[in-house]
C-alpha positions as CSV (number, residue, x, y, z in Angstrom):
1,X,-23.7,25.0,-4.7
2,X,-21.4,22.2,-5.9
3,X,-18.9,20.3,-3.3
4,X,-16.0,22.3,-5.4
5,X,-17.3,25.5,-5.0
6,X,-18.1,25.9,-1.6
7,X,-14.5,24.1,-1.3
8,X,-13.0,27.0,-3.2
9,X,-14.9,29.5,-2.1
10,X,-13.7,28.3,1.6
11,X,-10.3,28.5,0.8
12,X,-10.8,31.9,-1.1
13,X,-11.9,33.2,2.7
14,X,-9.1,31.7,4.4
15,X,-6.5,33.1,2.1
16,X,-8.4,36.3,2.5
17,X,-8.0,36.2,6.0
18,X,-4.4,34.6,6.1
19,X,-3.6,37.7,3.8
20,X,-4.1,40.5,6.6
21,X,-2.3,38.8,9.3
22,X,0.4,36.5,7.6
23,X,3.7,37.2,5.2
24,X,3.4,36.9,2.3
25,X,6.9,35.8,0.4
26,X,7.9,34.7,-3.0
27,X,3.7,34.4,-3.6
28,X,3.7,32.3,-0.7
29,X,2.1,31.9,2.7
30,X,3.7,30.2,5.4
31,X,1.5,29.3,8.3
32,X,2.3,26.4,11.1
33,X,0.6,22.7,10.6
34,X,-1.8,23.1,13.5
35,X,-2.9,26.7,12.3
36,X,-4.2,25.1,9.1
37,X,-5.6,21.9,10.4
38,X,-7.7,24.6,12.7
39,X,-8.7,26.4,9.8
40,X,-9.8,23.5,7.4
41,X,-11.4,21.7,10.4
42,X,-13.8,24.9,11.0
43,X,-16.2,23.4,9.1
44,X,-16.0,19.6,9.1
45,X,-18.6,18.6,5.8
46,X,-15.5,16.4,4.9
47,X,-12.6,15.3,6.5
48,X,-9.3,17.3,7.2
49,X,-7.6,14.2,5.3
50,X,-10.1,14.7,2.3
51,X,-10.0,18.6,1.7
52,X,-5.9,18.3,2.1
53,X,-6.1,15.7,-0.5
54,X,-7.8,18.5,-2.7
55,X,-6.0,21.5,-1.5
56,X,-2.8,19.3,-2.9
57,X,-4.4,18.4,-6.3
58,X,-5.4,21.5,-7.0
59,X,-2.2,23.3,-6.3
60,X,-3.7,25.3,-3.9
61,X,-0.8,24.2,-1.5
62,X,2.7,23.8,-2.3
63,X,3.9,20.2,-1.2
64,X,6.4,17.0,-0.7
65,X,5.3,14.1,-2.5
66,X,3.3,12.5,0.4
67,X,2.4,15.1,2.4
68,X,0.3,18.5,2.9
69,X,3.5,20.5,4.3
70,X,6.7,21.7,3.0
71,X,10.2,21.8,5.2
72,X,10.8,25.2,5.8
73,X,13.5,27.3,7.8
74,X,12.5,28.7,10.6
75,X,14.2,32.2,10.8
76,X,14.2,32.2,14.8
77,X,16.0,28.6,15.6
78,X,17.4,28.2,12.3
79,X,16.1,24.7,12.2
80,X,14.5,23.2,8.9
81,X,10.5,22.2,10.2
82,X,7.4,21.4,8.3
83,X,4.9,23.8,7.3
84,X,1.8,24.5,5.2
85,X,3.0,26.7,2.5
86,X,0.0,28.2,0.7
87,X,0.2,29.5,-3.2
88,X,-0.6,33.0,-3.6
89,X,-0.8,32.9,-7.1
90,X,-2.9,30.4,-7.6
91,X,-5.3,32.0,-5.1
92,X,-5.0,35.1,-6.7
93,X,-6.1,33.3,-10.2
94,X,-9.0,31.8,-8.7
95,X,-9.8,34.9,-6.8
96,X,-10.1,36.7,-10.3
97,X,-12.4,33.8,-12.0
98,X,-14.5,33.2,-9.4
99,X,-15.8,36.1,-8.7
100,X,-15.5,37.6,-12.6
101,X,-19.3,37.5,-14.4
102,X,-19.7,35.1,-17.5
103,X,-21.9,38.2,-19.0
104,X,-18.4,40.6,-18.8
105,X,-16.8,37.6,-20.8
Protein backbone atom coordinates (compact mmCIF):
# COMPACT_ATOMS: atom_id res chain seq x y z
CA UNK A 1 0.00 0.00 0.00
CA UNK A 2 1.24 3.37 -1.23
CA UNK A 3 1.97 6.35 1.43
CA UNK A 4 -1.27 8.13 -0.43
CA UNK A 5 -3.46 5.41 0.02
CA UNK A 6 -3.21 4.41 3.43
CA UNK A 7 -3.24 8.45 3.86
CA UNK A 8 -6.71 8.47 2.21
CA UNK A 9 -7.93 5.54 3.34
CA UNK A 10 -7.20 7.09 7.02
CA UNK A 11 -9.03 10.02 6.40
CA UNK A 12 -11.90 7.99 4.60
CA UNK A 13 -12.26 6.34 8.45
CA UNK A 14 -12.08 9.42 10.23
CA UNK A 15 -14.74 11.14 8.16
CA UNK A 16 -16.65 7.95 8.63
CA UNK A 17 -16.50 8.26 12.10
CA UNK A 18 -16.70 12.22 12.38
CA UNK A 19 -20.04 11.57 10.22
CA UNK A 20 -22.06 9.67 13.17
CA UNK A 21 -21.19 11.97 15.81
CA UNK A 22 -20.52 15.46 14.25
CA UNK A 23 -22.86 18.11 12.07
CA UNK A 24 -22.68 18.08 9.17
CA UNK A 25 -23.46 21.79 7.39
CA UNK A 26 -23.16 23.29 4.08
CA UNK A 27 -21.03 19.74 3.14
CA UNK A 28 -18.92 20.65 5.93
CA UNK A 29 -17.66 19.33 9.29
CA UNK A 30 -16.72 21.43 11.96
CA UNK A 31 -14.68 19.79 14.64
CA UNK A 32 -12.29 21.75 17.38
CA UNK A 33 -8.22 22.08 16.60
CA UNK A 34 -7.25 19.59 19.38
CA UNK A 35 -10.04 17.01 18.24
CA UNK A 36 -8.22 16.72 14.89
CA UNK A 37 -4.64 16.92 15.98
CA UNK A 38 -5.90 13.74 18.25
CA UNK A 39 -7.24 12.07 15.41
CA UNK A 40 -4.32 12.55 12.83
CA UNK A 41 -1.82 11.91 15.66
CA UNK A 42 -3.42 8.24 16.22
CA UNK A 43 -1.16 6.86 14.11
CA UNK A 44 2.10 8.81 13.92
CA UNK A 45 3.99 7.20 10.44
CA UNK A 46 4.38 10.93 9.66
CA UNK A 47 4.15 13.93 11.36
CA UNK A 48 0.84 15.94 12.32
CA UNK A 49 2.69 18.90 10.41
CA UNK A 50 3.23 16.56 7.31
CA UNK A 51 -0.35 14.88 6.90
CA UNK A 52 -1.90 18.62 7.52
CA UNK A 53 0.25 19.72 4.79
CA UNK A 54 -1.59 17.00 2.64
CA UNK A 55 -4.98 17.20 4.11
CA UNK A 56 -4.56 21.11 2.79
CA UNK A 57 -3.27 20.19 -0.77
CA UNK A 58 -5.63 17.83 -1.37
CA UNK A 59 -8.57 19.82 -0.39
CA UNK A 60 -9.54 17.55 2.01
CA UNK A 61 -9.76 20.50 4.55
CA UNK A 62 -11.08 23.80 3.95
CA UNK A 63 -8.36 26.48 4.97
CA UNK A 64 -6.72 30.18 5.40
CA UNK A 65 -3.69 30.63 3.41
CA UNK A 66 -1.21 29.55 6.12
CA UNK A 67 -2.96 27.47 8.16
CA UNK A 68 -4.96 23.97 8.72
CA UNK A 69 -8.10 25.82 10.44
CA UNK A 70 -10.72 28.13 9.39
CA UNK A 71 -12.28 31.11 11.77
CA UNK A 72 -15.57 30.06 12.54
CA UNK A 73 -18.48 31.35 14.79
CA UNK A 74 -19.11 29.74 17.62
CA UNK A 75 -23.00 29.61 18.09
CA UNK A 76 -22.70 29.43 22.08
CA UNK A 77 -20.21 32.68 22.82
CA UNK A 78 -20.77 34.28 19.56
CA UNK A 79 -17.07 34.75 19.26
CA UNK A 80 -15.22 34.13 15.79
CA UNK A 81 -12.49 31.04 16.79
CA UNK A 82 -10.41 28.71 14.71
CA UNK A 83 -11.41 25.45 13.63
CA UNK A 84 -10.78 22.37 11.35
CA UNK A 85 -13.48 22.53 8.87
CA UNK A 86 -13.51 19.27 6.91
CA UNK A 87 -14.98 18.95 3.14
CA UNK A 88 -17.76 16.68 2.81
CA UNK A 89 -17.82 16.59 -0.68
CA UNK A 90 -14.64 16.00 -1.40
CA UNK A 91 -14.82 13.01 1.01
CA UNK A 92 -17.76 11.87 -0.48
CA UNK A 93 -15.93 11.88 -4.09
CA UNK A 94 -13.11 9.96 -2.78
CA UNK A 95 -15.39 7.66 -0.85
CA UNK A 96 -17.11 6.71 -4.31
CA UNK A 97 -13.55 6.11 -6.28
CA UNK A 98 -11.91 4.49 -3.81
CA UNK A 99 -13.76 1.94 -3.06
CA UNK A 100 -15.51 1.59 -6.89
CA UNK A 101 -13.80 -1.62 -8.84
CA UNK A 102 -11.68 -0.80 -12.12
CA UNK A 103 -13.54 -4.14 -13.57
CA UNK A 104 -17.21 -2.14 -13.03
CA UNK A 105 -15.47 0.80 -15.13
Amino acid sequence: MSLLEFLLKEYLTIVAKLEETEMIENNRITIERDYFRNLLEKYPYITFRDKTKVYKTLNLIIHDKNNYTMPCKDKKSKKTVRKVVINYKTYLIIKSYYFKNIENI
